[in-house]
N, C-alpha and C positions, 0 to 999 in steps of 0.2 A: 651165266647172265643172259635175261633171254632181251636183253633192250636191242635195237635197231644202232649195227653200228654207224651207219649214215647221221643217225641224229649227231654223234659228238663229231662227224665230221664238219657237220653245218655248225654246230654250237662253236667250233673254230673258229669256221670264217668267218663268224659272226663276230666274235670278242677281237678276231685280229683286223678285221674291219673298225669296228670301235674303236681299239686302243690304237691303230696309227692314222683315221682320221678324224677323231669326235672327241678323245679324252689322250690324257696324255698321262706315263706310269713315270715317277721320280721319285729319284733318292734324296736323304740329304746330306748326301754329301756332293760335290758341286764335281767332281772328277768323272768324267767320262770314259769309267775303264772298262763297260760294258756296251756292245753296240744294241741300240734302241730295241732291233727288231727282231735281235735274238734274246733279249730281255723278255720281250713281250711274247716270244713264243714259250721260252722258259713257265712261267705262271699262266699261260692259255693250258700248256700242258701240266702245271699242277693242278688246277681247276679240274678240267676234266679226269683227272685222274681220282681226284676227290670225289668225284660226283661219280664214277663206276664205285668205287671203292664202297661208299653209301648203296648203290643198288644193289652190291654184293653182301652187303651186312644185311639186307631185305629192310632198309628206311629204316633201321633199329634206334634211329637218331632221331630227333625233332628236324625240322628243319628250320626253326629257329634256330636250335642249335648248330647246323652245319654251319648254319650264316654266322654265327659268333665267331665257329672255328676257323672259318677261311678270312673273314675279317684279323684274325688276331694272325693266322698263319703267313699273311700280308705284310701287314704292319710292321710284326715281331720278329726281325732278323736273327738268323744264330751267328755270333761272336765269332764261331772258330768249331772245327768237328774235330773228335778223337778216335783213336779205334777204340774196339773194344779188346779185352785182355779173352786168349782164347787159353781153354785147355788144353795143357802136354796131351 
């Protein structure tokens, strides 16, 4: 990957500036089992990771598209994770 890794360090401070003074990330569920600002570092780091992941496929995506899949990846919580079944 030839990007500059400084940028996704600024693309950090930048979203973790945002999300704990400008916007605020919530569930719906009203339980406070998660602390706010490990939440928010949680999804600053699946973004970025999304967005190497896309420069490593060389943009093989729309970027409309990215935007649908981190919208739905957002939104669309998993229920519960399973292992998978390995071979003897």
């Amino acid at each position: 990957m030839n990007s500059n890794p400084d940028i996704f360090d600024r693309i950090e401070d930048l979203l973790f500036q945002l999300y704990t003074q400008e916007f605020v990330l919530s569930k719906e569920t009203s339980e406070q089992l998660i602390h706010y600002e490990i939440n928010v570092a949680f999804h600053i780091s699946a973004l970025i990771g999304v967005i190497k992941y896309w420069i490593k496929q060389d943009f093989s995506y729309s970027a409309s598209f990215m935007c649908e899949q981190v919208i739905a990846n957002t939104t669309i919580s998993p229920t519960h994770v399973t292992t998978k079944k390995r071979d003897p």
